[in-house]
Rosetta silent file (secondary structure, phi, psi, omega in degrees, C-alpha in Angstrom):
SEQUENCE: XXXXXXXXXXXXXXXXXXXXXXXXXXXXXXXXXXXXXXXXXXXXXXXXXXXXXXXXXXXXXXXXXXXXXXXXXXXXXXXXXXXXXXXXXXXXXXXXXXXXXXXXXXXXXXXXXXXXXXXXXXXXXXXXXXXXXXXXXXXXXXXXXXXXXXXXXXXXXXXXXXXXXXXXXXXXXXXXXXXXXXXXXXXXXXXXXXXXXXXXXXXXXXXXXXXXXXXXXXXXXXXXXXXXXXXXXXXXXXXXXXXXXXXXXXXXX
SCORE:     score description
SCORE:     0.000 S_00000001
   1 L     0.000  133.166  150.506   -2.047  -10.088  -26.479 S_00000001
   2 L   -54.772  117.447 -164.055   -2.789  -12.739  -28.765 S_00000001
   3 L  -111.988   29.825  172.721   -5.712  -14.613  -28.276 S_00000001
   4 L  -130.600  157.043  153.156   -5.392  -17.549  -30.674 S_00000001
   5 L    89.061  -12.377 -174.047   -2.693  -20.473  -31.403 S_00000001
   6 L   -87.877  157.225  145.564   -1.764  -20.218  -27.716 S_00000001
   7 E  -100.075  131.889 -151.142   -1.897  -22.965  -25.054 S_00000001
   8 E  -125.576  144.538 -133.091   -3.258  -22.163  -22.268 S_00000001
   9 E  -148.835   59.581  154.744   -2.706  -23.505  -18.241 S_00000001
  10 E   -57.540  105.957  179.795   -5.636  -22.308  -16.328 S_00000001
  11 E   -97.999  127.271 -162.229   -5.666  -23.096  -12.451 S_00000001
  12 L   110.994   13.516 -152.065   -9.193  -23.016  -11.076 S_00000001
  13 L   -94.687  -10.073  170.853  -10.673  -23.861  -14.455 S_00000001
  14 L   -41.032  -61.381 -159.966  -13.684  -26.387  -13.469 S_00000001
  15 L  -148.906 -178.478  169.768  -15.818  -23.438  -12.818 S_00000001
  16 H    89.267 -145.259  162.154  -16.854  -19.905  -12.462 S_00000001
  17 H   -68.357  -34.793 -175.570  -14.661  -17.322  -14.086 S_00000001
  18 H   -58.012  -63.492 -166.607  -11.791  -19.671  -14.797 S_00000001
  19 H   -49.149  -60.023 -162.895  -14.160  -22.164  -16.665 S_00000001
  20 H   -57.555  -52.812  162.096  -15.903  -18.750  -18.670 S_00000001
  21 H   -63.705  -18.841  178.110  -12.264  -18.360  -19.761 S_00000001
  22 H   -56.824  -54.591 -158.998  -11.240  -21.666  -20.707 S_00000001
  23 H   -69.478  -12.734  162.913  -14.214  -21.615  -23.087 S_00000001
  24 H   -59.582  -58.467  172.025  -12.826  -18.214  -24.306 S_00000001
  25 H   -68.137  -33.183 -175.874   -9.730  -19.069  -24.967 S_00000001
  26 H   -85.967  -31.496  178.471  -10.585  -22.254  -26.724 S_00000001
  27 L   -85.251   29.235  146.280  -13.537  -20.986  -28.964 S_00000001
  28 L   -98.222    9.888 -171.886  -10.534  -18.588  -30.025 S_00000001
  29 L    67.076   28.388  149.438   -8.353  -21.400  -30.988 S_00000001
  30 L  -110.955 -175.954 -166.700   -6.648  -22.359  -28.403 S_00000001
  31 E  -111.101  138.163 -154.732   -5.417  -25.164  -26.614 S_00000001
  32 E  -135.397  131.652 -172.197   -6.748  -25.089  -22.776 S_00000001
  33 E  -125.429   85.457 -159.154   -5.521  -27.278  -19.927 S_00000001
  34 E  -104.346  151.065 -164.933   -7.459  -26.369  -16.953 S_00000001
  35 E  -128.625  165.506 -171.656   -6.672  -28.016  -13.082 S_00000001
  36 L   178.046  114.581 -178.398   -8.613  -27.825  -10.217 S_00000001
  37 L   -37.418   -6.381 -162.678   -9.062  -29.956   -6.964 S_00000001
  38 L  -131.024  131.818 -159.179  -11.840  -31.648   -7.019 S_00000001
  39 H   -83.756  -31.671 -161.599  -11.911  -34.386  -10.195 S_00000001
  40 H   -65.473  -63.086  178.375  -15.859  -34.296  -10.289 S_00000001
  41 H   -58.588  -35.380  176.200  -15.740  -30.508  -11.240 S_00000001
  42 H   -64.411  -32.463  164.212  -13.274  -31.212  -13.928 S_00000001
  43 H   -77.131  -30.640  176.240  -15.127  -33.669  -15.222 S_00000001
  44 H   -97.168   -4.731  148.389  -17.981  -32.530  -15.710 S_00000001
  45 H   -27.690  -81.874  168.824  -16.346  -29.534  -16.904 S_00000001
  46 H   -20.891  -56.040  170.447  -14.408  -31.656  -19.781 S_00000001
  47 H   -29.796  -48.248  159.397  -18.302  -32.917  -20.226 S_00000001
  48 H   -59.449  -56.864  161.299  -18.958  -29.838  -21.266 S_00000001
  49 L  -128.408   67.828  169.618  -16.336  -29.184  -23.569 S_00000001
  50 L    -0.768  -47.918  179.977  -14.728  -32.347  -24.873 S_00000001
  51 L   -81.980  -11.286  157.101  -11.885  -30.381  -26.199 S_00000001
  52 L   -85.771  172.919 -177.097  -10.409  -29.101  -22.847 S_00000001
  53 E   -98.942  168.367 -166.721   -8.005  -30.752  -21.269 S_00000001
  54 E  -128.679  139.888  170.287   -8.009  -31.776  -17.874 S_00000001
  55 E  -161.210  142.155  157.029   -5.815  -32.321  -14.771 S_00000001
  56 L  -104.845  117.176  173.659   -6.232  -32.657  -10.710 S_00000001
  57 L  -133.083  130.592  143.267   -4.314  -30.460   -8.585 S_00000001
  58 L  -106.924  115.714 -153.969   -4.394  -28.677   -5.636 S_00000001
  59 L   -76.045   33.142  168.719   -2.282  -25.962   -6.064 S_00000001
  60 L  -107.346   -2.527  168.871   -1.901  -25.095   -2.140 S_00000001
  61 L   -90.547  155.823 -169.807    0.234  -28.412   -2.038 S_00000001
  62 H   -90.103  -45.349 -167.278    3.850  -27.881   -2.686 S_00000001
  63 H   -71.582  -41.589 -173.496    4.508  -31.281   -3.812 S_00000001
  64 H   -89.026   -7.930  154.618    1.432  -31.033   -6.594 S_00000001
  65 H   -64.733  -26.612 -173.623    2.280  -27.951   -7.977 S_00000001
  66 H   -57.671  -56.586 -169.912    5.493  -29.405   -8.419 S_00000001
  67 H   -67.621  -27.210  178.170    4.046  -32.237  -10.249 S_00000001
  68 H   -67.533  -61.019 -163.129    1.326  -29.874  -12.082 S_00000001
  69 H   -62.201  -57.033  163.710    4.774  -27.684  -13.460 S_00000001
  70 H   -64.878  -13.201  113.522    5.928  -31.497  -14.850 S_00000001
  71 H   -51.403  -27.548  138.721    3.291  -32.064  -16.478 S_00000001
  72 H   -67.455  -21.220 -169.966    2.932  -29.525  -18.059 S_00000001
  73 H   -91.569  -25.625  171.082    6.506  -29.188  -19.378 S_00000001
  74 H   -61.051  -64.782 -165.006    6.043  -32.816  -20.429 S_00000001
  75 H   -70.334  -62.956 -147.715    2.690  -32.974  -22.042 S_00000001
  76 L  -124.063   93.905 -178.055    2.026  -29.514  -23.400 S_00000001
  77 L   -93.298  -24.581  163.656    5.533  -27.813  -24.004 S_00000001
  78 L   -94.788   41.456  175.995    4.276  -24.957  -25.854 S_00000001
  79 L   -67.829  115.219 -178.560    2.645  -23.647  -23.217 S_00000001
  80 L  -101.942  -43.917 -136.567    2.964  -19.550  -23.429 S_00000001
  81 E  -128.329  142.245 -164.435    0.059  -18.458  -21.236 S_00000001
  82 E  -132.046  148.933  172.395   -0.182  -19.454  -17.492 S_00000001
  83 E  -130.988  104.532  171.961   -3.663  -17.834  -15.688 S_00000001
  84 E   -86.567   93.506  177.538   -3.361  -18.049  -11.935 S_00000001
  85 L   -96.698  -30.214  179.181   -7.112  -17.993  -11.299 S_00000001
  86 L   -62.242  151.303 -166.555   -7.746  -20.171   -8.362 S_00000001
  87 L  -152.634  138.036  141.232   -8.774  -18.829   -5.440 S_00000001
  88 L   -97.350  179.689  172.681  -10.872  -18.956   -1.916 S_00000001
  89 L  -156.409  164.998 -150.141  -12.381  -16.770    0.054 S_00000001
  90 L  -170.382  131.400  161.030  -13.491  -17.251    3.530 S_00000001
  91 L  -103.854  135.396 -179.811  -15.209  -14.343    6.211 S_00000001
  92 L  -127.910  116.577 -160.875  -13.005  -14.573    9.020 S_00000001
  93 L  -101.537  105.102 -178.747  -13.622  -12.976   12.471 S_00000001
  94 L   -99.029   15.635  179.782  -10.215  -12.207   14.231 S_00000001
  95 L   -88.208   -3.617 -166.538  -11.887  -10.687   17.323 S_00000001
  96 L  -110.928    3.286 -176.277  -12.006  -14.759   17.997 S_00000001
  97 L    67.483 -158.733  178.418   -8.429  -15.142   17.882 S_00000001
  98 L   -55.533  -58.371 -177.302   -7.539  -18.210   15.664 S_00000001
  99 H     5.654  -88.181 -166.267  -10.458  -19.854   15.262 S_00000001
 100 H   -75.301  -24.535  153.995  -12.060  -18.816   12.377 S_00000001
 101 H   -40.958  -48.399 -159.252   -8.428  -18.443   10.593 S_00000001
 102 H   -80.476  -27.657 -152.172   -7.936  -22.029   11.033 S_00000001
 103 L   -86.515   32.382  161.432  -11.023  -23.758   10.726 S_00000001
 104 L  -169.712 -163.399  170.803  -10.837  -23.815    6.816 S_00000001
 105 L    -3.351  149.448  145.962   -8.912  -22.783    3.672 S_00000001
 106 L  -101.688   96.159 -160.002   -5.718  -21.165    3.802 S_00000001
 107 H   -66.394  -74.218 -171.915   -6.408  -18.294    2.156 S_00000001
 108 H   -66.104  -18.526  175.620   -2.910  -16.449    1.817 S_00000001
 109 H  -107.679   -7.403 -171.937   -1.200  -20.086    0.648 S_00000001
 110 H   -85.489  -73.169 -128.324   -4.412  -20.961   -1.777 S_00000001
 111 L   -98.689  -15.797  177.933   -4.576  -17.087   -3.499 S_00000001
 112 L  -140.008   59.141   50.053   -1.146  -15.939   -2.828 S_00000001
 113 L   -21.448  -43.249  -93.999    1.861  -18.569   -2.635 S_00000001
 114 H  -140.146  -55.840 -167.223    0.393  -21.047   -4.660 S_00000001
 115 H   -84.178  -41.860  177.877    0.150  -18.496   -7.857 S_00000001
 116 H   -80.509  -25.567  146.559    3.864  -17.002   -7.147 S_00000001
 117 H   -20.144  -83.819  178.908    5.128  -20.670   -6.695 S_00000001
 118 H   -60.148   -5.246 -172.391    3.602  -21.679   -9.988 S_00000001
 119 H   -96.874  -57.055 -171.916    4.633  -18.606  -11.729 S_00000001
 120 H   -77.429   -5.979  153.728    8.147  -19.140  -10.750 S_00000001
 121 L   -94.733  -13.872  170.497    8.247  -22.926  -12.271 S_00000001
 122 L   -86.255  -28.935 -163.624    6.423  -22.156  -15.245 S_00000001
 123 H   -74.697  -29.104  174.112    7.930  -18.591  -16.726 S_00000001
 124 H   -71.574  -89.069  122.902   11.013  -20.079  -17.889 S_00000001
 125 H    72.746  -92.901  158.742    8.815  -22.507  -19.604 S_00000001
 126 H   -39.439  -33.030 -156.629    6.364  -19.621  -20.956 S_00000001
 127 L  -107.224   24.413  170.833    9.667  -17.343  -22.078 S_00000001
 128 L  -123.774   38.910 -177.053   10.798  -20.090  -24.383 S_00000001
 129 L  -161.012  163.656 -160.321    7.700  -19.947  -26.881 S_00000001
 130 L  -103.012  150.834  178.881    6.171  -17.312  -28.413 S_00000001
 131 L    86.758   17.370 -173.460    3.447  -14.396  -27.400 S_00000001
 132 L   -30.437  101.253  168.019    3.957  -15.565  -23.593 S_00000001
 133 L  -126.947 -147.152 -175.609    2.163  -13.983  -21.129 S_00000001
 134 E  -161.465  129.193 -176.702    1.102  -14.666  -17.480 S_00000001
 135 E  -121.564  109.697  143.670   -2.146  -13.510  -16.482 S_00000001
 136 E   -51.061  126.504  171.620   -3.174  -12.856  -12.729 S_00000001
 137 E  -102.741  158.805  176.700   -6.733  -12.386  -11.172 S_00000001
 138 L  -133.153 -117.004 -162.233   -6.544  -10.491   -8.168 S_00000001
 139 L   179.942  155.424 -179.629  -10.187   -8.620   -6.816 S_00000001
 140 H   -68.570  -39.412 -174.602  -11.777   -5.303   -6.483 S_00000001
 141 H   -78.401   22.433  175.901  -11.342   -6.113   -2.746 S_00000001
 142 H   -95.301   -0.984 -174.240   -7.470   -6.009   -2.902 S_00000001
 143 L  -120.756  -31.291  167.185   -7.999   -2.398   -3.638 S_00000001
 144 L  -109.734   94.530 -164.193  -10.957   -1.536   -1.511 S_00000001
 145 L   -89.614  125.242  178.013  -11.039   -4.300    1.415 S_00000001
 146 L   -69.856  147.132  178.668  -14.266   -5.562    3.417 S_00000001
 147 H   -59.640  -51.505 -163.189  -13.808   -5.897    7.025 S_00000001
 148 H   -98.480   22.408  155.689  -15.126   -9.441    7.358 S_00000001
 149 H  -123.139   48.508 -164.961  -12.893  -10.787    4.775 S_00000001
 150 L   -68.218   -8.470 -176.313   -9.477   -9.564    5.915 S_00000001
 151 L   -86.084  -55.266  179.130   -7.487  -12.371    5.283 S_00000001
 152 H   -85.127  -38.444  168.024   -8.745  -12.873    1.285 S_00000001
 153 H   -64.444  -22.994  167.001   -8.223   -9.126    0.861 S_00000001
 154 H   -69.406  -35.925 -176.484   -4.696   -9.007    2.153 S_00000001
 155 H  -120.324   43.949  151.216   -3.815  -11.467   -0.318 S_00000001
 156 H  -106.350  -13.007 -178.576   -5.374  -10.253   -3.294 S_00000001
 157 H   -81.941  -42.355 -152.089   -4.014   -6.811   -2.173 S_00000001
 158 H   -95.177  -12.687  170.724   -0.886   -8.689   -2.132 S_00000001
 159 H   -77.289 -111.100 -158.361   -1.480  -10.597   -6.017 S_00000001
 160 H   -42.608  -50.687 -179.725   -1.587   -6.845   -7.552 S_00000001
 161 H   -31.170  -57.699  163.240    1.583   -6.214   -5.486 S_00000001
 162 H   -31.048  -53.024 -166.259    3.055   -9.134   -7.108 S_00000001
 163 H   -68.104  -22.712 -161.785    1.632   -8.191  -10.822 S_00000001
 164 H   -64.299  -61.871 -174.033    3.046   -5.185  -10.427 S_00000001
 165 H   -66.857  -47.670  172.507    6.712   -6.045   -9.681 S_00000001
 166 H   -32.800  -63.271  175.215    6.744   -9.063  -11.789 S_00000001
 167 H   -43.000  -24.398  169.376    5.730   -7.018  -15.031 S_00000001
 168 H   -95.502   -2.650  111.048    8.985   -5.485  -14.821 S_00000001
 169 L   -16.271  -35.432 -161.529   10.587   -8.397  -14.389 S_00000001
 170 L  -143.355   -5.663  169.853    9.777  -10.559  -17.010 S_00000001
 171 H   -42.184  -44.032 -141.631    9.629   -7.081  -19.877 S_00000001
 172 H   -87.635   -0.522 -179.863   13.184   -8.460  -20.261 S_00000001
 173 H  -117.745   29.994  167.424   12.306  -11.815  -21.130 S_00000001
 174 L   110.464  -23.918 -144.720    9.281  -11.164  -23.377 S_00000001
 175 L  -109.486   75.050  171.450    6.757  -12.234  -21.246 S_00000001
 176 L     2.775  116.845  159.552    3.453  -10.053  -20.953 S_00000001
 177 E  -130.827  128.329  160.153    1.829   -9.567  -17.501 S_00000001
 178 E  -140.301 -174.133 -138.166   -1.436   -8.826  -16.565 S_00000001
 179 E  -110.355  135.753  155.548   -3.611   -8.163  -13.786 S_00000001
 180 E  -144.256  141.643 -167.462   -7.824   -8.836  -13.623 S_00000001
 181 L  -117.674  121.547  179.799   -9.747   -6.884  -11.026 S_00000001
 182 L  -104.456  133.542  152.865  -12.989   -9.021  -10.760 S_00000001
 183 L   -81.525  178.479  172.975  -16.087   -6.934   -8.969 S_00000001
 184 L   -85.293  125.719 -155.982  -18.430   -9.481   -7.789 S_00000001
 185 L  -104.488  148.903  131.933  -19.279  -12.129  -10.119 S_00000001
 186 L   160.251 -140.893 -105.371  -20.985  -14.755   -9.631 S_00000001
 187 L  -133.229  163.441  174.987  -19.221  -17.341   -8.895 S_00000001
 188 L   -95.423    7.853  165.961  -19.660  -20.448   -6.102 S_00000001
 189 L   -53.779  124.597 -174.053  -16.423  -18.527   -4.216 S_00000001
 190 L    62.165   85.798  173.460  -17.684  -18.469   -0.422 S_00000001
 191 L  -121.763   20.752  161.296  -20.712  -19.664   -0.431 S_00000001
 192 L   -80.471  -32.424  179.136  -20.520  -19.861    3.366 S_00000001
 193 L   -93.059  -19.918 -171.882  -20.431  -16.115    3.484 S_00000001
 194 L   -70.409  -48.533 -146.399  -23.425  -15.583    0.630 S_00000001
 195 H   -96.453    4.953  167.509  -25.974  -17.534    2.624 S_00000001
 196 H   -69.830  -38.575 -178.206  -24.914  -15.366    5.483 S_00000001
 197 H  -118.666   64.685  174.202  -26.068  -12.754    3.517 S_00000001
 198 L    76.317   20.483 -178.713  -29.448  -13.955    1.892 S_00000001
 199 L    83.886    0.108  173.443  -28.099  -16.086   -0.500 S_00000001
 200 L    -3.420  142.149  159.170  -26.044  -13.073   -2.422 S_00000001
 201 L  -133.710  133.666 -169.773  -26.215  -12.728   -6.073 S_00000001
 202 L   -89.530  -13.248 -159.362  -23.989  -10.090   -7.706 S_00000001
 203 L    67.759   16.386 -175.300  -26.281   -9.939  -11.090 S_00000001
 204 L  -134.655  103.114  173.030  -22.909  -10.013  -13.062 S_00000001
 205 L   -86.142  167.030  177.138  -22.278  -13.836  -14.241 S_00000001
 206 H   -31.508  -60.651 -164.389  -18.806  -14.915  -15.651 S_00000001
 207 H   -68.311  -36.231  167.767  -18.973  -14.763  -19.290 S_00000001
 208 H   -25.347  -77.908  159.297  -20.271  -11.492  -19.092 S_00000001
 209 H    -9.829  -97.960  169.431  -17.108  -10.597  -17.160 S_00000001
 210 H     1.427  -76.013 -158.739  -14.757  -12.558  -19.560 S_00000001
 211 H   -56.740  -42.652  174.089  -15.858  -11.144  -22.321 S_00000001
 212 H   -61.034   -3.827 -119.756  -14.304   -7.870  -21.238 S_00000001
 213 H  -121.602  -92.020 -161.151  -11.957   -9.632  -19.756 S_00000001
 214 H   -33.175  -60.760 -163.239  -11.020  -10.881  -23.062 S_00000001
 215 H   -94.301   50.081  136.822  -10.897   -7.747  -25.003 S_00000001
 216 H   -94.747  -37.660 -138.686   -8.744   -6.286  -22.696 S_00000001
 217 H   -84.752  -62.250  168.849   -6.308   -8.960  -23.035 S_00000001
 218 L   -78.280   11.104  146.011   -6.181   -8.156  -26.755 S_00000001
 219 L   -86.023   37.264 -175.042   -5.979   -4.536  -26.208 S_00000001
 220 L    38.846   51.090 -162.029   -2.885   -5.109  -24.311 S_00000001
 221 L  -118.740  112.352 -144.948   -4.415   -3.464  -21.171 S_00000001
 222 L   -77.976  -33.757 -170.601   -2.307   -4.567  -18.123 S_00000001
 223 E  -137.052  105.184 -172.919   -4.803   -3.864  -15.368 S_00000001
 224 E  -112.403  101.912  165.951   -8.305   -5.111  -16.521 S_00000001
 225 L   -78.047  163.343  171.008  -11.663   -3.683  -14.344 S_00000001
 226 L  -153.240  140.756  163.308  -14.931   -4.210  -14.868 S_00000001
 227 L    61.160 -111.185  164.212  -17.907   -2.368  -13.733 S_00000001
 228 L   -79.068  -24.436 -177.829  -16.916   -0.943  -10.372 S_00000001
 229 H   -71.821  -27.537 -175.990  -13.892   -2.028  -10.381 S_00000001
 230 H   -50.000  -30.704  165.917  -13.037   -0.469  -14.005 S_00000001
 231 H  -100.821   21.886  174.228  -11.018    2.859  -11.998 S_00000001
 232 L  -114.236   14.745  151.342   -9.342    1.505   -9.560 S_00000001
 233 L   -64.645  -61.944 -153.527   -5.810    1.212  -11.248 S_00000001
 234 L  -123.762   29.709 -175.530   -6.106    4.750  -11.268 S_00000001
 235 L   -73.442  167.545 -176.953   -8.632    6.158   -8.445 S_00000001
 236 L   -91.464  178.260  177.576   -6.690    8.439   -5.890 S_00000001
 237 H   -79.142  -23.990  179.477   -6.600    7.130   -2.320 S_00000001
 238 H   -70.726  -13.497  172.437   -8.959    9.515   -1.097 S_00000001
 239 H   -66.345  -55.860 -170.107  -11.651    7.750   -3.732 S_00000001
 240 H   -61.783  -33.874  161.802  -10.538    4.228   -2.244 S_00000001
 241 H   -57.901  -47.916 -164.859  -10.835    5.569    1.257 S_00000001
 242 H   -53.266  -64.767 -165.674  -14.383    7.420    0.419 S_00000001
 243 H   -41.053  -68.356 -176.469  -15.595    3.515   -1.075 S_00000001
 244 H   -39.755  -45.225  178.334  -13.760    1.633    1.834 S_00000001
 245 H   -62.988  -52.922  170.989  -15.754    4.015    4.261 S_00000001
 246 H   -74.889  -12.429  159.500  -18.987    2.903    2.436 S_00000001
 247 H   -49.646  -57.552 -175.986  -18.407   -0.559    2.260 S_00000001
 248 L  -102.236   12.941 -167.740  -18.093   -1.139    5.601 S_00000001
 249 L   -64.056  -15.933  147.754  -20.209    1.397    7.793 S_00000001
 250 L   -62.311  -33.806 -148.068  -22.422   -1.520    8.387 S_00000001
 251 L   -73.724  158.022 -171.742  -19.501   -4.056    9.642 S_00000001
 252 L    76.795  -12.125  169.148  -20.279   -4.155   13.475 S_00000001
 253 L   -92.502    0.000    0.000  -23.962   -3.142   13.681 S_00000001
């Protein structure tokens, strides 16, 4: 992939990994329009870096992606590269029935609607300009899942389904897809579930990330790992079962 001259349509981009990429893509020379719900985070993003652009959406409304897709096709029409990064994550205890499903994010319409939505109003859009591609994040846990997040692992499990089928989809119109398997960065995602567990810290901050992040992107490499995560395109199931078994042999104690 080409990592210069493009414009680029980050969702999620205030902070975290999205934000580590923004600033990637732009001190590569391109132009980066990142959205995000909350105008404070955007701003002081922008604050940061003068030279992105800015927008508020939250892409689990139907109506403002809509409006998000027309603005972009207005404003920025050579937009080739679309990054569905936003995301939540939420531990959710279904031995409780609804409850803890309900009482916050919508996980499954924030990490996986919301990004197949927006994908499907932007790629014709992206397939009319040149180097296009459409980049997903998905999660280590869509491939190995923790028990007390079952909800955010189902639909990052269900985001590589998507990259999968998509990529063959859009070969015929040009338009590049890949996949990023984040290990745990981090990041202010959950931070209801962190201080459950002592305030987690993964030791791995964004830009680290990124940067491989990036030079996968220009090594064309379709399914991008990191760290633990770095095999798991091509571990066998009996690896992802051993890991899944050690992940959770605590849940329940």
């Amino acid at each position: 992939m080409k990592l210069s001259g493009n414009t680029v349509l980050i969702t999620g981009g205030s902070s975290g990994i999205g934000l580590a990429m923004a600033e990637a893509f732009l001190d590569g020379g391109s132009k980066v329009i990142v959205c995000a719900r909350d105008q404070q985070h955007l701003l002081d993003a922008q604050r940061k870096r003068p030279d992105l652009e800015v927008q508020v959406c939250d892409i689990a409304d139907e109506a403002a992606r809509k409006t998000l897709a027309a603005f972009v096709t207005e404003r920025f029409p050579g937009l080739n590269v679309l990054v569905n990064n936003a995301g939540v994550q939420r531990d959710i205890d279904l031995t409780r029935g609804l409850d803890d499903f309900g009482a916050g994010d919508n996980e499954l319409r924030v990490n996986l609607e919301a990004p197949i939505i927006l994908s499907a109003l932007l790629v014709p859009l992206l397939a009319r300009n040149p180097n296009p591609a459409l980049i997903n994040v998905s999660s280590g846990l869509g491939f190995v899942p923790m028990a007390n997040m079952p909800v955010y692992c189902a639909s990052k499990a269900g985001m590589h389904a998507f990259s999968l089928a998509i990529r063959v989809q859009l070969a015929k119109l040009g338009v590049k897809v890949f996949e990023i398997v984040p290990p745990m960065v981090d990041t202010d995602l959950n931070p209801a579930g962190r201080a459950k567990r002592g305030g987690f810290k993964a030791g791995l901050g964004p830009e680290e990330f990124v940067g491989a992040v990036m030079q996968g992107l220009a090594n064309d490499t379709p399914e991008i790992g990191y760290g633990m995560t770095a095999g798991y395109a091509a571990a066998s199931r009996a690896e992802l079962d051993r890991r899944f078994a050690e992940m959770n042999a605590r849940w329940g104690s």
